[in-house]
N, C-alpha and C positions, 0 to 999 in steps of 0.2 A: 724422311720427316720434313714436311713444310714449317718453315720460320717463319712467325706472324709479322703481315706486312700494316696491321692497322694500330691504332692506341686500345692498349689495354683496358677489361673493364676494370670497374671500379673496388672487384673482390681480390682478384692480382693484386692492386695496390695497399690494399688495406691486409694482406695474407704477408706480403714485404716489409710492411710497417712493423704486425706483431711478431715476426719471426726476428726481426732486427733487435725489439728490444727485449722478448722473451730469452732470449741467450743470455743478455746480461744477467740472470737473476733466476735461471730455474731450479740450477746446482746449486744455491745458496745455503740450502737444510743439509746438504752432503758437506760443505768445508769441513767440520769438525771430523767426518771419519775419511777426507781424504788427507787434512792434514797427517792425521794419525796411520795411514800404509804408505805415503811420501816420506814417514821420520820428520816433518820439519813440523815450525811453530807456527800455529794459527796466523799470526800477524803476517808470516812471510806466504803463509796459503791463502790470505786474504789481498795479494798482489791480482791473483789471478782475476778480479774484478777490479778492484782500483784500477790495476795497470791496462786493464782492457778499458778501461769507461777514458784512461788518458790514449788508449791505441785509436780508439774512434775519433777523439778528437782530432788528433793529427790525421787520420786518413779522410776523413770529409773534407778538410782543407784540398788534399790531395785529388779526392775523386770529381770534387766539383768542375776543376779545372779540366779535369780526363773527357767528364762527360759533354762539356761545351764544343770541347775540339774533335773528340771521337765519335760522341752521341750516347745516350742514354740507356740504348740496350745492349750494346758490347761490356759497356762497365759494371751493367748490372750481370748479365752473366757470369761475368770474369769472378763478381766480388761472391756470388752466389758458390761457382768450383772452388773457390780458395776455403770460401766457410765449410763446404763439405769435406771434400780432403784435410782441413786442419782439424775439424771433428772427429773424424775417423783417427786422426793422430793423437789427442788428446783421449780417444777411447782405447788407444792400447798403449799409452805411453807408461811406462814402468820407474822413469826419473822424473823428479820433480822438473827444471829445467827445462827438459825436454816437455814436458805438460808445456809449463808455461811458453815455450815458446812457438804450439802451435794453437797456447789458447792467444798467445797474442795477433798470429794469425789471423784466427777466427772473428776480429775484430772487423775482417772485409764485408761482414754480412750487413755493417754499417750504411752502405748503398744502398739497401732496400731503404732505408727511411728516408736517408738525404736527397736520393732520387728520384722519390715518389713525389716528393713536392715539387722537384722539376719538373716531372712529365705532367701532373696536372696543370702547373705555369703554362705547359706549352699545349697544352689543349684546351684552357678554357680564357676567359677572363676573367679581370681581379675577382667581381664580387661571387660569379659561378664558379670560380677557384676556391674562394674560402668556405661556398657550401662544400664541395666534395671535399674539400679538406676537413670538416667538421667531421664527416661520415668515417674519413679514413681517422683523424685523431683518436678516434671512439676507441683503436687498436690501442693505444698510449694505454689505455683504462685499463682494460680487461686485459692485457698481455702482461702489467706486472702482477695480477693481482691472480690469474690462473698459473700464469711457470712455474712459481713454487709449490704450487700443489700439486701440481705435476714430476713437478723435479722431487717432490719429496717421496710419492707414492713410487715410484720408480727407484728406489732409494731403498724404500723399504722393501718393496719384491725382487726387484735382481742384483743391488748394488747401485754404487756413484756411476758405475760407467757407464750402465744402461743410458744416464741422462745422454753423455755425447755419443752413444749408438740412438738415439734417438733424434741427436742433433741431426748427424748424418744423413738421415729419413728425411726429416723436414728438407733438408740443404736439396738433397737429390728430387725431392716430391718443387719443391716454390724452382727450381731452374728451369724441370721440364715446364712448370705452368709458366715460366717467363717468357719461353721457346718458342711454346705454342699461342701464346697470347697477348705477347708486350713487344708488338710491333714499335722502332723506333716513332719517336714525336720531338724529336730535335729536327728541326727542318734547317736551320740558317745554322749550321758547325762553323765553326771558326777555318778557317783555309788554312792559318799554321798560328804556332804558339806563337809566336812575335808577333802577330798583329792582334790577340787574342790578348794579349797582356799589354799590347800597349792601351790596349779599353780600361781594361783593371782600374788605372786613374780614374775615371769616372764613375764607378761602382764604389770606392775605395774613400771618396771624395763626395759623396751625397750624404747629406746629414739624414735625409731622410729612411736611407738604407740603412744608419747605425741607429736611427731614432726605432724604428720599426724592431731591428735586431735586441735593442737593450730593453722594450716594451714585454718582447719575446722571453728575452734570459733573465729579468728580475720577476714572471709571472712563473715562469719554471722553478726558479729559484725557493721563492718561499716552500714550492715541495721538499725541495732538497731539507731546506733548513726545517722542514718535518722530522722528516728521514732520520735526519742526525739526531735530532733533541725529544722526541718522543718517547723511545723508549725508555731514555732516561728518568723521562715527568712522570711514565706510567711506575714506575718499577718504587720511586721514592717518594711521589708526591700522591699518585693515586692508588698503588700497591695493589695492583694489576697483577691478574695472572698472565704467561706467553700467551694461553689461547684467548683471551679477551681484549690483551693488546694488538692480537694479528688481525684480528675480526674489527677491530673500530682502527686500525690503519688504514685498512678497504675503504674509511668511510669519505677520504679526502680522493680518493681514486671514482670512486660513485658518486660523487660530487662533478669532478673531472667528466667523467662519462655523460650523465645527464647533461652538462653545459655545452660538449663538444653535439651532442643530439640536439640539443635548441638550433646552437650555432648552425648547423646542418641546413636546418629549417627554416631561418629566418637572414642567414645573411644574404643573402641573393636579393634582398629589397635593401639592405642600410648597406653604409658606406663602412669602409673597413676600420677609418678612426672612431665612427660612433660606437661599433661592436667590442673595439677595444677599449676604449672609456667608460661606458656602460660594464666591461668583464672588470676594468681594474677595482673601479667603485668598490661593483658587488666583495671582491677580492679584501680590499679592504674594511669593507661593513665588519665582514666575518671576525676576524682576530681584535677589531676593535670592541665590535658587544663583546667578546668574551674577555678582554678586560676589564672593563667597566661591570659587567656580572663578577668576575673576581674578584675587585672592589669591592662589591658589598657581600663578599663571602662566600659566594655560590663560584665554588669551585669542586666540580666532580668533573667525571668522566661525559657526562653530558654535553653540559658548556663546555669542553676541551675541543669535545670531537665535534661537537655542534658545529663551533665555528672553525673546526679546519673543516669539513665538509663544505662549508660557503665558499673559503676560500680555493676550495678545487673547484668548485661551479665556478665562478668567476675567471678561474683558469681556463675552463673550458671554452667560454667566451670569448676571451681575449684570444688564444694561441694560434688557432686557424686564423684570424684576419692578419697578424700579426705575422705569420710567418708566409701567409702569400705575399703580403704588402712587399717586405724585403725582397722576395724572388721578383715582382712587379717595377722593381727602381731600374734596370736596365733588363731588359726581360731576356736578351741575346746572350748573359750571362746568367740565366735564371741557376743552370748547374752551379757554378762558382757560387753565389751569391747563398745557395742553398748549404754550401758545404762552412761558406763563412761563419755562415749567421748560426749555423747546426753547431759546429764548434766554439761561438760563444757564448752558447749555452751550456754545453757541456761543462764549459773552462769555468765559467761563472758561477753555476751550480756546485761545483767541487769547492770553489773559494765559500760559497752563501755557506755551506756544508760544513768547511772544518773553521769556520770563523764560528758559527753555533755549539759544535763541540765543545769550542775553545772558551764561550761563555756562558752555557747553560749549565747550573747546578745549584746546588745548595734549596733554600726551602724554599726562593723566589725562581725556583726554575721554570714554571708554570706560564708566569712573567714574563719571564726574558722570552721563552720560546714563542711567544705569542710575539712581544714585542717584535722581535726580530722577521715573523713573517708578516708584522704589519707594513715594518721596515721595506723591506723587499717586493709587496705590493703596491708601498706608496711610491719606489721610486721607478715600478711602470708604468702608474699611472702619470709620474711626469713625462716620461720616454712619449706617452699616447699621447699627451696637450703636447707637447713640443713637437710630434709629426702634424698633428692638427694646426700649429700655428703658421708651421711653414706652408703647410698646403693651401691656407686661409692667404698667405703673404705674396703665395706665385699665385692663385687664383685655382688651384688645381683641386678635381673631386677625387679623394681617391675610392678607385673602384668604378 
């Protein structure tokens, strides 16, 4: 078998992307009957995603730094065997326990996202970076919003386990495609970790790399703070049925989708803080009219979902300039820099998440959950003007 010696196309990365976040969330229709052959309680069967959405976090930290000094395509194989082998463990495991700890495993498969924005760093430039990243984003959309319906129909014909013999396929099917097609695009590797971390200062030390990163994790964010308070608003404020609330959950996700296919389109002419300032705006338009419609009483399902749909268009604008921008602040740490910024979104999203929980309810829930993702839009749309002002202050275009 020949090892591809060139840069992968652009279907490899985006097949990486949705197989990365489809694991999080395809088994999700199954917890309740695997809690139920485990013996344990929902809340402690519900680790096996919490605890993995915190196992990602920490291994992107981890893998970034791997792929600087190593390169891009051994880490990505590595993390690709590990996701299949713990799939296959998680498909015959008989102890809870033991589930979780080769779903925590399975958490390697987190490489494919964090390193696809490396490899595209290292093949293209900023502004041809954030189009193909628009294209690949596109995976963000469609991979949460098919898993579950996948994981669920799988569910219903052969069982929960079917989903991680299904993992397994996919694990084994995206390695060979990585083998055959994801020639290494790290050219300048680190020579050893001590000179590779004494750079870190300067990665570590650029306001511009946290400005880009926080623009990143408070536009992800207000998804989060979806996630969490939606179904609440649906269930007491607009008395929803499940399937009418699964189907207008998509709508912030088709939102997402449409705006990461602009950004495709059109970033490769704008600079990457106009593309972000322009997505936070729109970001915020959304959750604002539908305040202000709630104000004078026009509160349905409409104006709910209306305005989280903008607010994922606006998302979708912003993320791609936003997340290449960060890989673009030292670019010889594009890995590191990817696994950073990857884990402060994760970390951030979890806080947007159970800080929502923590205050949506009662008859103004509608309110708050609005509020709170206005909240979290407006504060990347400061994150965008404070990368703008700096770039304005060195003299610098970014992209």
């Amino acid at each position: 078998m020949f090892a591809a010696r060139t840069p992968p196309h652009m279907i490899t990365l985006v097949v990486l992307t949705g197989l990365s976040l489809v694991s999080l969330n395809m088994f999700a229709p199954s917890l309740a009957h695997m809690a139920a052959e485990f013996q344990v309680d929902y809340g402690l069967m519900s680790l096996s995603i919490a605890g993995y959405l915190a196992m990602t976090a920490v291994l992107q930290i981890i893998m970034g730094p791997l792929s600087d000094r190593f390169g891009r395509r051994p880490v990505l194989l590595i993390g690709m065997a590990l996701f299949t082998v713990a799939s296959v463990g998680c498909w015959l495991a008989t102890d809870f326990w033991l589930f979780l700890a080769f779903r925590m495993v399975q958490g390697a498969v987190i490489a494919g996202s964090a390193l696809s924005r490396a490899v595209v760093r290292d093949m293209l430039e900023p502004r041809e970076a954030a189009s193909m990243m628009g294209y690949i984003s596109s995976a963000m959309a469609i991979a949460p919003m098919l898993g579950p319906m996948l994981g669920g129909a799988l569910d219903g014909a052969f069982g929960w386990r079917a989903d991680f013999a299904a993992f397994a396929l996919f694990g084994i099917g995206v390695f060979a495609l990585c083998w055959f097609d994801l020639g290494e695009t790290n050219l300048t590797k680190s020579e050893t970790f001590s000179k590779q971390f004494g750079t870190y200062p300067e990665l570590l030390a650029s306001r511009r790399f946290w400005g880009y990163s926080a623009c990143s994790a408070f536009s992800i964010g207000s998804f989060y703070a979806f996630l969490a308070g939606a179904p609440l608003v649906a269930a007491t404020v607009l008395h929803l049925s499940p399937e009418t609330l699964g189907f207008s959950m998509g709508l912030i996700t088709l939102g997402f989708f449409v705006g990461t296919f602009i950004s495709a389109r059109i970033s490769a002419r704008y600079a990457l803080t106009t593309m972000m300032i322009a997505g936070r705006l729109v970001s915020c338009l959304g959750p604002l009219v539908g305040l202000v419609l709630f104000g004078f009483g026009v509160l349905n399902v409409y104006t709910l979902f209306g305005a989280v749909m903008v607010t994922g268009f606006g998302n979708g604008l912003t993320v791609p300039s936003a997340g290449v921008g960060a890989l673009s602040v030292r670019p010889q740490l594009a890995g590191s820099a990817s696994g950073l910024s990857g884990a402060l979104t994760v970390g951030g999203g979890a806080i947007v998440s159970s800080a929502t929980g923590a205050v949506v309810g009662g008859d103004w829930a509608a309110y708050i959950l609005l509020a709170v993702m206005l909240a979290s839009a407006f504060m990347g749309l400061l994150a965008a003007l404070y990368v703008l002002r700096i770039d304005r202050r060195e003299g610098v275009v970014t992209g």
